[in-house]
C-alpha positions as a printed NumPy array, in Angstrom:
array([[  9.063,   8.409, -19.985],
       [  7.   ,  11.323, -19.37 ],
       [  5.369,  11.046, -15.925],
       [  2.854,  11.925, -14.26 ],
       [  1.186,  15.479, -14.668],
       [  0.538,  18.077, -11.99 ],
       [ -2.927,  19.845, -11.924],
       [ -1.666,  23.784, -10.812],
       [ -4.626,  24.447,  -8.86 ],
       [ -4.188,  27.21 ,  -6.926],
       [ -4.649,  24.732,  -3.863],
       [ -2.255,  22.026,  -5.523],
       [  0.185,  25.139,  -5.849],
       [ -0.289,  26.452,  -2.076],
       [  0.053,  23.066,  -0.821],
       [  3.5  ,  22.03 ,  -2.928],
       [  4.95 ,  25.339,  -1.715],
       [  4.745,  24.109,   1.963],
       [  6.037,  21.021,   1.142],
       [  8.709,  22.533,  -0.9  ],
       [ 10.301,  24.541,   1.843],
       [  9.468,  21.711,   4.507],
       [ 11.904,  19.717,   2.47 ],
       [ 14.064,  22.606,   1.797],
       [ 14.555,  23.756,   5.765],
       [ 15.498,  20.139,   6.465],
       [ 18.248,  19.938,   4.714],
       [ 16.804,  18.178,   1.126],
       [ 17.432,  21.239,  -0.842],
       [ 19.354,  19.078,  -3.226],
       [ 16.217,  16.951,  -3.87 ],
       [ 14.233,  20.   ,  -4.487],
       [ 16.364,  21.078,  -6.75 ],
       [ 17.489,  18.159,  -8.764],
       [ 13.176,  17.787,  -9.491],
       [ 12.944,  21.126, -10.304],
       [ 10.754,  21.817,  -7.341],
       [ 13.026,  25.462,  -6.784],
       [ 10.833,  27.443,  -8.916],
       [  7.64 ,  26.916,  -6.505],
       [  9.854,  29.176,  -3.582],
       [ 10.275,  32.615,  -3.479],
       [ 14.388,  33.496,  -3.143],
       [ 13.988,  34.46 ,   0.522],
       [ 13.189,  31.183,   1.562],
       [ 15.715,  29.807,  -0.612],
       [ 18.447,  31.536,   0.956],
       [ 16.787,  30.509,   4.465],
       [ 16.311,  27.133,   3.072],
       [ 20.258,  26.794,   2.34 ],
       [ 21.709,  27.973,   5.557],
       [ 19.299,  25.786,   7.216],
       [ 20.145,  23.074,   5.379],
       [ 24.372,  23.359,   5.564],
       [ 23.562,  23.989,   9.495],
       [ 21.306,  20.725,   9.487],
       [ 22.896,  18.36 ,   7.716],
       [ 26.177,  17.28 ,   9.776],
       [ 24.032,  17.158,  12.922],
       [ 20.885,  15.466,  12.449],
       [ 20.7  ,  12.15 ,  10.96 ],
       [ 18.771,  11.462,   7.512],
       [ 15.957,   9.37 ,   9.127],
       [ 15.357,  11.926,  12.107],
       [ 15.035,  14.495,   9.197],
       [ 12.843,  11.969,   6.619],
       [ 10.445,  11.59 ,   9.695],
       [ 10.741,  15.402,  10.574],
       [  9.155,  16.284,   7.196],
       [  6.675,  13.415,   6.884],
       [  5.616,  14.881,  10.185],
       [  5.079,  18.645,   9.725],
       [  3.768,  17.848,   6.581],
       [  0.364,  15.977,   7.968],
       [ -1.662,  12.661,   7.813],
       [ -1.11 ,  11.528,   4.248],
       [  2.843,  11.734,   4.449],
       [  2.82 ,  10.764,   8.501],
       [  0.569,   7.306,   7.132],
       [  3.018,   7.177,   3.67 ],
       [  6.537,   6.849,   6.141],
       [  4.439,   4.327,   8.617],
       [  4.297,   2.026,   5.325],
       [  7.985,   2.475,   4.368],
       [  8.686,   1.861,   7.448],
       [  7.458,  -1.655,   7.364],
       [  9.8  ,  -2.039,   3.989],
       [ 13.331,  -3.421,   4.975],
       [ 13.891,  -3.849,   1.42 ],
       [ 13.701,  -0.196,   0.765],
       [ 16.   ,   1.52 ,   3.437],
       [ 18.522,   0.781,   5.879],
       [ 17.21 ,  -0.28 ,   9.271],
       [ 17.797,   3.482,  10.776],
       [ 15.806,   5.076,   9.016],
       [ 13.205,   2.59 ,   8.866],
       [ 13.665,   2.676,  12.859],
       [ 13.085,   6.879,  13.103],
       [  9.723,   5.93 ,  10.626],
       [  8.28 ,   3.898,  12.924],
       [  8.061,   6.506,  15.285],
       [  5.768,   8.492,  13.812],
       [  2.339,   8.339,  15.16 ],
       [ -0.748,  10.508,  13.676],
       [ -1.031,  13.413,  16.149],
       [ -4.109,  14.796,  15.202],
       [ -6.535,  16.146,  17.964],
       [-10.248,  14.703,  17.521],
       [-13.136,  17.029,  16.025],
       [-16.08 ,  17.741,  18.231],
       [-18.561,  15.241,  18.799],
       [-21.278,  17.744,  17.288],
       [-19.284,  17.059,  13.575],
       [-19.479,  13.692,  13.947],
       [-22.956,  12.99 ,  14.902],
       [-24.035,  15.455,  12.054],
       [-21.778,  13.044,   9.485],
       [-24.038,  10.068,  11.095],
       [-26.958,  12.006,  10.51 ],
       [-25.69 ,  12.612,   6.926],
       [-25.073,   9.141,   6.39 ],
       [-27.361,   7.023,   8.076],
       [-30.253,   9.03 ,   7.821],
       [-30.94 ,   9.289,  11.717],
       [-29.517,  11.092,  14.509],
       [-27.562,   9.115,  17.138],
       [-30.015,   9.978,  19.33 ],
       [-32.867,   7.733,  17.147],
       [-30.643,   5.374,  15.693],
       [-28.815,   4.252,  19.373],
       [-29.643,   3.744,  22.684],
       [-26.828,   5.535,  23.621],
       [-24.013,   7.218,  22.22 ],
       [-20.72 ,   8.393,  24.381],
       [-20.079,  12.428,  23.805],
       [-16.55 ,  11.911,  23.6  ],
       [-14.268,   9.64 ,  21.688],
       [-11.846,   6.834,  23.047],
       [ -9.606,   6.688,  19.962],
       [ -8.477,   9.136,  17.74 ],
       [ -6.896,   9.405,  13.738],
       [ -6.124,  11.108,  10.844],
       [ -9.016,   9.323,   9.273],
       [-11.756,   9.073,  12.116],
       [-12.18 ,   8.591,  15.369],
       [-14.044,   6.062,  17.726],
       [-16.635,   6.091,  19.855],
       [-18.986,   3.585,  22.386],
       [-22.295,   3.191,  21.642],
       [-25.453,   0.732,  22.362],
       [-27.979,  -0.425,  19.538],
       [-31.822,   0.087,  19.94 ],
       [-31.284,  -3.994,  20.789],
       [-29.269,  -3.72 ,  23.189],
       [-25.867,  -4.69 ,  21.738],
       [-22.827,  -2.906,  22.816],
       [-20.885,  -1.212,  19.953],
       [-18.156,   0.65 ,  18.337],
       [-18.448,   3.34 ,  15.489],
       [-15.642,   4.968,  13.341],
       [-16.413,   8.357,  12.049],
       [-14.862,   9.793,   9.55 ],
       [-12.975,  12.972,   9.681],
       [-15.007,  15.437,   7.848],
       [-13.044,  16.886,   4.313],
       [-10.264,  13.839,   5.176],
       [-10.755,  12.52 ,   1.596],
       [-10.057,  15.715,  -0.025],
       [ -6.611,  16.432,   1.597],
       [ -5.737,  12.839,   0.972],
       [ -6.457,  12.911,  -2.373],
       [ -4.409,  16.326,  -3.543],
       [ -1.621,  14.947,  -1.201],
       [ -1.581,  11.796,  -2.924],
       [ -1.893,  13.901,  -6.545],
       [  1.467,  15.419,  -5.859],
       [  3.295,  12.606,  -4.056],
       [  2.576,  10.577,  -7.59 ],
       [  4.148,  13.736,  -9.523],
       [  6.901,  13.839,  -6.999],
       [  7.817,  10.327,  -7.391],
       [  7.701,  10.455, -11.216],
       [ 10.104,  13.334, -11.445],
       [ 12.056,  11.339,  -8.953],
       [ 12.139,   8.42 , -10.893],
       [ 13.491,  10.558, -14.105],
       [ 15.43 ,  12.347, -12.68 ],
       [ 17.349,  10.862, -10.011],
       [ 18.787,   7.436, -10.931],
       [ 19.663,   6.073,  -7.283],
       [ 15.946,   6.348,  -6.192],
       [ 14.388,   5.042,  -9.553],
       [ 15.73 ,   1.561,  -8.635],
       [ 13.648,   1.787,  -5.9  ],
       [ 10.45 ,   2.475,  -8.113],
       [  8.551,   5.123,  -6.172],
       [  5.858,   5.67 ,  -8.358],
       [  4.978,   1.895,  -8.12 ],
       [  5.525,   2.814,  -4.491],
       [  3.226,   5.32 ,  -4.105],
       [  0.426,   3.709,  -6.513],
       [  0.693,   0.686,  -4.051],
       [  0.376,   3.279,  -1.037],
       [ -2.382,   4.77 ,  -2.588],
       [ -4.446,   1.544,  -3.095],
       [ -3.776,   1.117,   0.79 ],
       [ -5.599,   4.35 ,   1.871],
       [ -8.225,   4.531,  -0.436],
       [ -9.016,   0.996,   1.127],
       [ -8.41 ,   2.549,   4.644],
       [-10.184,   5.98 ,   4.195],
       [-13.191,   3.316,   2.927],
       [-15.441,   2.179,   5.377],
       [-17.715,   0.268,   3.109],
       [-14.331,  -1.82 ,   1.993],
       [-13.388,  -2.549,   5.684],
       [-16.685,  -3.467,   6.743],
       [-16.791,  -5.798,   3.775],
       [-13.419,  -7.397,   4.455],
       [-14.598,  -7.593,   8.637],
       [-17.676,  -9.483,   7.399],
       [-15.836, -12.095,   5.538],
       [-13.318, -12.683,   7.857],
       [-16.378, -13.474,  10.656],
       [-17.477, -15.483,   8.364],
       [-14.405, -17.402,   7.628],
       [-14.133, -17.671,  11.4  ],
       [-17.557, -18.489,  12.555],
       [-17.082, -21.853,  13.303],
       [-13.499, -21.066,  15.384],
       [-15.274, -20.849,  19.035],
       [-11.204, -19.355,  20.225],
       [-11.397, -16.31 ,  17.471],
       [-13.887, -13.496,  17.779],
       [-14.485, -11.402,  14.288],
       [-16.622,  -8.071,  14.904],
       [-20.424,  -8.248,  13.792],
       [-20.858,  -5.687,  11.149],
       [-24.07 ,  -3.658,  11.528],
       [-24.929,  -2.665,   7.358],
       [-27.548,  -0.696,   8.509],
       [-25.329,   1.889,  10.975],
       [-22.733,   1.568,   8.338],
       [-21.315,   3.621,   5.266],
       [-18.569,   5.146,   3.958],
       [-17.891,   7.205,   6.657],
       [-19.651,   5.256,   9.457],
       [-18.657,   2.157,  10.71 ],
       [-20.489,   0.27 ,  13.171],
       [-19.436,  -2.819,  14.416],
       [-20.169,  -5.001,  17.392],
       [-17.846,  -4.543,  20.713],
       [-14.807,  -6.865,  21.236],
       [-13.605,  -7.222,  24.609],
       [-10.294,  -8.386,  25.839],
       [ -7.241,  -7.692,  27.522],
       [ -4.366,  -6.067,  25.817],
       [ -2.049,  -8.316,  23.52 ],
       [  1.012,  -6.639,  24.666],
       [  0.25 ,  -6.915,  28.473],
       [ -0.245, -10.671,  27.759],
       [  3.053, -10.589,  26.336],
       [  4.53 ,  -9.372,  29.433],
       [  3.458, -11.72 ,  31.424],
       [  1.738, -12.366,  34.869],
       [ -1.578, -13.319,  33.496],
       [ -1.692, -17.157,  34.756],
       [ -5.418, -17.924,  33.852],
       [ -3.758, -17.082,  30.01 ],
       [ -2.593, -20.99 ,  28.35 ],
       [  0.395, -19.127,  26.216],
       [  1.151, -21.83 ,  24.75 ],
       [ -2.295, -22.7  ,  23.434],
       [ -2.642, -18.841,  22.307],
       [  0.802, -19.126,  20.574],
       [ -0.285, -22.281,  18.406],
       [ -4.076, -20.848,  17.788],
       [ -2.45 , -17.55 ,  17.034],
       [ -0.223, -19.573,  13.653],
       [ -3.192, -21.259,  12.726],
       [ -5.662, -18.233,  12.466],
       [ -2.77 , -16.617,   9.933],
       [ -2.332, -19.896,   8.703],
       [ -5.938, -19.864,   7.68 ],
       [ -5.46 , -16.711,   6.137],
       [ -2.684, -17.237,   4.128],
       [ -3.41 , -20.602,   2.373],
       [ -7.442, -20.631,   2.748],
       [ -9.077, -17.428,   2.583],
       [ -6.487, -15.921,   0.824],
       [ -6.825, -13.028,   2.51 ],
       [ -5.14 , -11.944,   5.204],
       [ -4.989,  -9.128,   8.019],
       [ -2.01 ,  -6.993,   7.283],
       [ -1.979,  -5.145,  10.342],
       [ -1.143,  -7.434,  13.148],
       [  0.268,  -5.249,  15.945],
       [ -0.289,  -5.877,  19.173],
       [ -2.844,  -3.465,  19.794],
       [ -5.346,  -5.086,  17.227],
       [ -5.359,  -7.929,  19.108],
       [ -7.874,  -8.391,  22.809],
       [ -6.949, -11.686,  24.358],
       [ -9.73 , -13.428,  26.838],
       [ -9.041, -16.246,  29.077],
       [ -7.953, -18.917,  28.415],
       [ -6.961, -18.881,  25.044],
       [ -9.94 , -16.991,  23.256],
       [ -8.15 , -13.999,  20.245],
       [-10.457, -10.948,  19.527],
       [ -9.016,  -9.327,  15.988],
       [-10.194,  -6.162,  14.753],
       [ -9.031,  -3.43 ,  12.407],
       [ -9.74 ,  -4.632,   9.182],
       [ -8.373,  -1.057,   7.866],
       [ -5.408,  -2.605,   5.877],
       [ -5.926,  -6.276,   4.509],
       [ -3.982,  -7.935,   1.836],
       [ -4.765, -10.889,  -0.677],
       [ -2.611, -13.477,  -2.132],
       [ -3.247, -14.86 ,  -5.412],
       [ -2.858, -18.505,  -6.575],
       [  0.781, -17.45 ,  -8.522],
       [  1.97 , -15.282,  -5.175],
       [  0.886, -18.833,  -3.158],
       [  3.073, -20.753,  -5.206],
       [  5.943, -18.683,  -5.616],
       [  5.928, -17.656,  -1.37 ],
       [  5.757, -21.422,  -0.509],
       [  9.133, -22.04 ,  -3.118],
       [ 10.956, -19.256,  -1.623],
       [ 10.066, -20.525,   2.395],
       [ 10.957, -24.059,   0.959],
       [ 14.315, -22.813,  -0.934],
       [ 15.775, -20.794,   2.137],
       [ 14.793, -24.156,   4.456],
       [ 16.399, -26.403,   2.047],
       [ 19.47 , -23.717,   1.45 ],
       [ 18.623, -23.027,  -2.35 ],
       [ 19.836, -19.546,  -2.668],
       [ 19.644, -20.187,  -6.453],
       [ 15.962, -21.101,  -6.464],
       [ 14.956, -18.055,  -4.457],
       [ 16.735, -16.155,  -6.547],
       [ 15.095, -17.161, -10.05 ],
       [ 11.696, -16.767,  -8.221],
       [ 12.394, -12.924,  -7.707],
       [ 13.056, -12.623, -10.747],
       [ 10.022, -14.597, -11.839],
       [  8.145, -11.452,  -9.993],
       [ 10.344,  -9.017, -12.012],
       [ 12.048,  -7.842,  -8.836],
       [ 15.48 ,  -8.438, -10.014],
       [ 17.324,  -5.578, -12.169],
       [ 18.944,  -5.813, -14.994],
       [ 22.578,  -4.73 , -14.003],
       [ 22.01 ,  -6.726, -10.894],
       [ 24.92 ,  -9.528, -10.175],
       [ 23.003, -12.756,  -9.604],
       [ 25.792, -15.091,  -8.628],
       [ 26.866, -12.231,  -5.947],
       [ 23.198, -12.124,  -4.948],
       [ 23.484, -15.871,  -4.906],
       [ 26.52 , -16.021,  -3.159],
       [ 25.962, -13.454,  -0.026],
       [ 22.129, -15.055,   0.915],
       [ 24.21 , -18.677,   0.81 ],
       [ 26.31 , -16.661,   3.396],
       [ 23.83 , -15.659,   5.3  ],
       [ 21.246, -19.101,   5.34 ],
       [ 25.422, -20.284,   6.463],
       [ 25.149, -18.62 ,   9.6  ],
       [ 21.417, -19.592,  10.66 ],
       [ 22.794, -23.427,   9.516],
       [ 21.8  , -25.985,  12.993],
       [ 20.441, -22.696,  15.417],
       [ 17.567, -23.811,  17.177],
       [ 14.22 , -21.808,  15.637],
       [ 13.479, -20.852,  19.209],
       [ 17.181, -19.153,  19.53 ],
       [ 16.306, -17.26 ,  16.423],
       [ 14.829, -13.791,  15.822],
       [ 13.164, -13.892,  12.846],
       [ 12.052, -10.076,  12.204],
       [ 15.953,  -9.973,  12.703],
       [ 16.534, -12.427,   9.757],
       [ 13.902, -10.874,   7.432],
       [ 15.827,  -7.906,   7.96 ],
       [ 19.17 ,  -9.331,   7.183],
       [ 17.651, -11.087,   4.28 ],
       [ 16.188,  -7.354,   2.631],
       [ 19.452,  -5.551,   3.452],
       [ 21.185,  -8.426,   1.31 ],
       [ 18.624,  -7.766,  -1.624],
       [ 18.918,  -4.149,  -1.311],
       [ 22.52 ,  -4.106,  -1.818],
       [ 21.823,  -5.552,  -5.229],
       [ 18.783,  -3.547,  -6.663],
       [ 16.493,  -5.593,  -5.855],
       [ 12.93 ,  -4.243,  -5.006],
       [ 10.266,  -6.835,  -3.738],
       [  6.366,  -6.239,  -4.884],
       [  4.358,  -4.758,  -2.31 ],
       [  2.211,  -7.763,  -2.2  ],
       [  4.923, -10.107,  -1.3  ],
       [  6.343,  -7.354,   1.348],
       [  2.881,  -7.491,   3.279],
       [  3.054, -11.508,   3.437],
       [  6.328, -11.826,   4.399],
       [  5.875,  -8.873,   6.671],
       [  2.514, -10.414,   8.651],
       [  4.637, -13.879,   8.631],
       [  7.173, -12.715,  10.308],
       [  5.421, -10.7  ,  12.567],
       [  3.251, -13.397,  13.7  ],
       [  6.157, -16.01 ,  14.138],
       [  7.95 , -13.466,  16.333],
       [  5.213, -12.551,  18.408],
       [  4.039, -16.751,  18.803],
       [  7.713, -17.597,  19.658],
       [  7.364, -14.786,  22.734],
       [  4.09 , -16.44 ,  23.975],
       [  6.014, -20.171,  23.188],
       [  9.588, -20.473,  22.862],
       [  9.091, -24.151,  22.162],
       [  6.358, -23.598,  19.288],
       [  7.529, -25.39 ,  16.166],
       [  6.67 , -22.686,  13.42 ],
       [  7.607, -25.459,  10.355],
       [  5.787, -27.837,  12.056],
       [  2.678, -25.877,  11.835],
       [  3.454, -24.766,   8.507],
       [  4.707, -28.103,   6.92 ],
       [  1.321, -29.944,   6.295],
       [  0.16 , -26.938,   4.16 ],
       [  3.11 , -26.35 ,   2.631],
       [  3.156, -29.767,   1.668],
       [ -0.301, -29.465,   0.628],
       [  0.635, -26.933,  -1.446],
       [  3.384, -28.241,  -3.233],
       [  1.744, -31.685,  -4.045],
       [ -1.247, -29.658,  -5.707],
       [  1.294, -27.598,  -7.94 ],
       [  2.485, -30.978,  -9.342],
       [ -0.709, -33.136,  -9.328],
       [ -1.936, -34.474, -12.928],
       [ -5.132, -32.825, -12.242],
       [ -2.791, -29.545, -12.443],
       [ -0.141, -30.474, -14.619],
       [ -3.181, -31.329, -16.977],
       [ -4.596, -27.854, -17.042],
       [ -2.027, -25.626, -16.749],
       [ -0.756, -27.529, -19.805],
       [ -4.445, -26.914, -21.272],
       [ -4.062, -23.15 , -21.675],
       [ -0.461, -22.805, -22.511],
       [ -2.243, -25.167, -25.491],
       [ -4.664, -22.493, -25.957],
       [ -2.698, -19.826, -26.195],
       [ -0.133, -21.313, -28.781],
       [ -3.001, -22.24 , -30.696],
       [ -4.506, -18.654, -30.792],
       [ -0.859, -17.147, -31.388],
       [ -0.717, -19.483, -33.619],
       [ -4.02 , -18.859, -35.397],
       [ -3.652, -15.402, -35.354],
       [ -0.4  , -14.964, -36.928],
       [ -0.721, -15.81 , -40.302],
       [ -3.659, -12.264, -40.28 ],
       [ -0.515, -10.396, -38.505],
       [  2.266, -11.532, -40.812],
       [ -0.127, -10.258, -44.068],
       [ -0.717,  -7.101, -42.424],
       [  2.842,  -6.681, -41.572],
       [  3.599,  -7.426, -45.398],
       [  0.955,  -5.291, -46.506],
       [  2.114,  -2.157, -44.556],
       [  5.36 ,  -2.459, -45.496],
       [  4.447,  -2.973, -49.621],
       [  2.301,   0.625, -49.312],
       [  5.531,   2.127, -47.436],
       [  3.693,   2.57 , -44.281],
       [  5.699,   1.192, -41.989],
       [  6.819,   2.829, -39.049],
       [  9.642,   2.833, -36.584],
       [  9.389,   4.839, -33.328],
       [ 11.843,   5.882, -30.898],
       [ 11.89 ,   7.633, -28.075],
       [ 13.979,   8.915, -25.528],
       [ 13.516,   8.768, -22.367],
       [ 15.025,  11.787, -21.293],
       [ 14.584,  13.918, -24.259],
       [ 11.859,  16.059, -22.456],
       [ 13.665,  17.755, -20.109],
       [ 16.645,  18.45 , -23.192],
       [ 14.163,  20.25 , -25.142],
       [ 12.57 ,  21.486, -22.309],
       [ 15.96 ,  23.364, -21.294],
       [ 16.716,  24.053, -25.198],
       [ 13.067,  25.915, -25.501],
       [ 14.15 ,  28.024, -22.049],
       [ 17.728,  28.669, -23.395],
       [ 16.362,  29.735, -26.973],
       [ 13.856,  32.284, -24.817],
       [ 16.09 ,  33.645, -22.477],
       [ 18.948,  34.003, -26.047],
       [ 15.84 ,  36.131, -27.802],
       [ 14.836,  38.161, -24.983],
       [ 18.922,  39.049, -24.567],
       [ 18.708,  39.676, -28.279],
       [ 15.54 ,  42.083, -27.743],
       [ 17.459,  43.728, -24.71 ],
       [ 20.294,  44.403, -26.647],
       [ 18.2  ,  45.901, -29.648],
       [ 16.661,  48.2  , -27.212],
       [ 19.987,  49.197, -25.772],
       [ 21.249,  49.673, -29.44 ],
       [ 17.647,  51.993, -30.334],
       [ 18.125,  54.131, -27.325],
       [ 21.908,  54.943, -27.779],
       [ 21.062,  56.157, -31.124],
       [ 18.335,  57.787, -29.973],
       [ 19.734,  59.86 , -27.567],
       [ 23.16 ,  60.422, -29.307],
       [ 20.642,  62.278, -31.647],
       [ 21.549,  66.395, -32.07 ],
       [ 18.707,  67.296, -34.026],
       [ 15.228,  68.16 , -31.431],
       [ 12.515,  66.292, -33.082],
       [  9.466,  66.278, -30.953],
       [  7.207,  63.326, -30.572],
       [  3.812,  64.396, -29.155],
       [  5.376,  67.11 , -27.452],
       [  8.463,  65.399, -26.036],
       [ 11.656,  65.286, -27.186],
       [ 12.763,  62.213, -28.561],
       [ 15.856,  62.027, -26.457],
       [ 13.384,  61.124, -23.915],
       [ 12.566,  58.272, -25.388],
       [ 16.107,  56.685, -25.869],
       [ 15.838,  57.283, -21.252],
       [ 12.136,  55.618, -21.012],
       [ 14.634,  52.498, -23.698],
       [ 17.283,  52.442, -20.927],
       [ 14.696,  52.016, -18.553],
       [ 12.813,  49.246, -20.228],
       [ 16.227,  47.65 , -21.155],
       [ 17.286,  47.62 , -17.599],
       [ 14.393,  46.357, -16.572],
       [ 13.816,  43.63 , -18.717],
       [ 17.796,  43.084, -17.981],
       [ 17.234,  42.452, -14.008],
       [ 14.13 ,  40.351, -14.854],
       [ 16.286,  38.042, -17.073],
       [ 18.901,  37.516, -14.164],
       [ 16.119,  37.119, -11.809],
       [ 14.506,  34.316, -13.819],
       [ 18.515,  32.643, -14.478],
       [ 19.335,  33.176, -10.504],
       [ 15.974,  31.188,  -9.651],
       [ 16.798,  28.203, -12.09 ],
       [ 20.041,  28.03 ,  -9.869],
       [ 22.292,  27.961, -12.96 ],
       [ 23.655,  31.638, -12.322],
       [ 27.464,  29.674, -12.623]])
């Protein structure tokens, strides 16, 4: 499969020679290599690049170095390991552990840039479009930063500013990460299980939502609508006219912090009542909107006495369609129930299953592990820990869950954990059950059965009314001899890539040698036959010359391709 194509800019190139010796000095020379990534390095920093990496390796663990790199190498790759992180299905938990570390680190710009990008966008100044506008920021990112303002009516506000040129270092980041991940995925058969460019397509939908303000804005005003009639959850007010794509203006939530709530001495807080409204505003999400808020850390969450949730960051949301619905609410009900099998065939159903992967061992170790959770009480239970055990079971057997089902599962869990901390006692099936239930009695109604059975009819009857057209064309094509076959190989680019480079370097050898072979005769010459004044034994020297030359530039090119052995 030929994959995807890099644009060599003269930025693209700059920018894939840093990361090539980031990776390089911390110890992934091998990677580097095994893409054919080498030939962007000059041999100095090869030779650096080696010794650092035989020095780093038996010292510093793989994660430590993974987060190293996505580090020094900026915002996109700093915001790309955050979302791995969150993937237990992708890596082991250490490495997922020294990912989640990583925090942008990315001082703010001055407050001059940013209230010339609101005059840009807007149309206005801060000064004639606010009240009042703070001269410094309170939050900082990659992305934007944040700052407190006050409308011409008074209301108290927040606005997210947009880092200016943010979109165009995203972008050419993002070009090569999709490049790097298709070579990866040709090239190197134990991470092309793990589908990285599907990986970094799904990461790239993320922050082109993220870098969007228009799309957050859009997803905050349909969540306050969703929730406009919940007194106990507050949804920022989006103001459309201090808004674009890289303003953001939305009314001022106030609370106290989630995670000081969590750790306790705030009597006037009812934690149980916050634990039970928390599972019912996700609840919501999940199996009536449809949409849900995929980032539910503690910080994006301001708590108000007694019970009363402020949510904002819209940044990253996710949506669940009618089939994911169906298929998440077998799988919860299979692993309650102890149906490895079922949950099984439903990854599978979502094409997340392999083809050399052992179902009955798959099969056999989740039976294993839904074994030892058998009779523990849900409040004795750590459920990020169980998600975590369940994707380090799947991982061992090539599976690879779809990002869509990752962020569910994910904001589930996540949720659960955090409500059992505010109520040991909450009964998390018990609050799921009734739509569940709900759920599963629609999939089987006779309204459903009745239509779903309605278009499989329609499509058999237009295969069926269609094929008779294909099967005389077919017949028709092959009668006139035009019939065709194709086949290709999959990895037959890089063979005839390395045949075309051995065939060059065997004719310039060829031309070398012919050289060699003129000069000698040349200059083993007795009779003086001048050539515009020079003898012509001077010639055979300037052939030696060339020869040699051309000679050290051949080794130089074989040296740099690291096949010199």
């Amino acid at each position: 499969m030929a994959y995807f194509q890099l644009t060599t800019s003269v930025r693209t190139l700059n920018r894939l020679q840093q990361i090539v010796r980031v990776l390089a000095r911390h110890g992934f020379g091998h990677i580097v290599e095994r893409i054919n990534l080498g030939r962007y390095l000059p041999l100095g920093k090869i030779l650096r690049s080696a010794k650092s990496e035989a020095e780093a390796a038996p010292t510093v663990s793989l994660g430590k170095r993974l987060a190293a790199v996505c580090s020094e190498l900026g915002p996109t790759f700093v915001k790309f390991a955050q979302t791995i992180s969150t993937r237990a299905d992708l890596a082991p938990e250490d490495i997922l552990r020294e990912l989640r570390k990583l925090q942008d680190h990315v001082p703010p710009f001055d407050t001059e840039t940013a209230r010339a990008v609101i005059e840009s966008e807007i149309g206005e100044s801060p000064t004639q479009c606010f009240a009042s506008f703070d001269a410094e920021p309170f939050a900082s990112g990659s992305i934007g930063q944040v700052y407190h303002a006050q409308t011409k009516n008074g209301d108290n506000v927040v606005v997210k500013v947009k880092r200016p040129g943010i979109e165009d270092i995203l972008l050419q980041d993002l070009h090569i990460l999709k490049w790097m991940a298709g070579a990866a995925e040709q090239w190197i058969p134990e991470l092309a299980r793990l589908r990285p460019v599907q990986i970094v397509e799904e990461f790239e939908l993320l922050l082109k939502q993220e870098v969007d303000y228009v799309s957050e804005a859009s997803a905050t005003a349909r969540f306050e609508e969703a929730f406009e009639d919940v007194a106990h959850v507050h949804i920022p007010h989006v103001h459309w006219n201090l808004t674009s794509s890289s303003v953001l203006t939305l009314g001022q939530v106030r609370g106290e912090s989630f995670e000081a709530i969590l750790q306790g001495g705030h009597d006037e807080i009812d934690r149980k009542l916050l634990g039970k409204r928390l599972v019912e505003m996700y609840v919501k999400q999940f199996f009536d909107m449809r949409l849900f808020h995929a980032d539910p850390h503690p910080g994006n969450f301001l708590i108000s006495p007694p019970s009363r949730i402020g949510l904002i960051d819209f940044g990253q949301v996710g949506t669940i369609s009618d089939e994911m619905t169906g298929q998440l609410v077998i799988m919860v009900v299979a692993m309650i129930y102890r149906e490895p099998q079922i949950f099984v065939d439903v990854l599978y159903d979502l094409n997340a299953i392999e083809s050399d992967t052992n179902q009955k061992a798959l099969v056999r170790d989740l039976r294993r592990l839904l074994d030892k959770y058998h009779g523990l009480p849900l409040k004795r239970m750590n459920l990020l820990t169980i998600f975590t055990e369940i994707a380090t079971v799947i991982r061992q057997h090539n599976v690879t869950l779809p990002n869509e089902l990752v962020m569910v599962l994910k904001t589930l869990i996540t949720i659960g954990g955090v409500s059992l901390r505010l109520d040991p006692e909450l009964d998390l099936v018990a609050e799921l059950s009734p739509k569940v239930r709900k759920l599963v009695a629609g999939r089987f109604s006779p309204k459903k059965i009745v239509r779903t059975t309605g278009v499989t009819m329609w499509h058999l009857f237009s295969i069926l009314r269609s094929a008779p057209a294909q099967l005389r064309a077919m017949l028709r094509r092959l009668g006139t001899g035009k019939w065709q076959v194709n086949i290709r190989h999959e990895n037959l680019d890089r063979l005839i890539n390395e045949l075309d480079r051995s065939s060059n370097r065997l004719s310039f050898s060829v031309v070398i040698a012919a050289i060699i072979v003129g000069s000698s005769v040349v200059v083993s010459t007795d009779t003086e036959f001048p050539v515009l004044g020079i003898d012509i034994q001077w010639f055979g020297v300037a052939g030696y010359l060339i020869a040699g030359l051309l000679g050290i530039r051949l080794l130089w090119a074989i040296y740099r391709s690291g096949r010199l052995s």
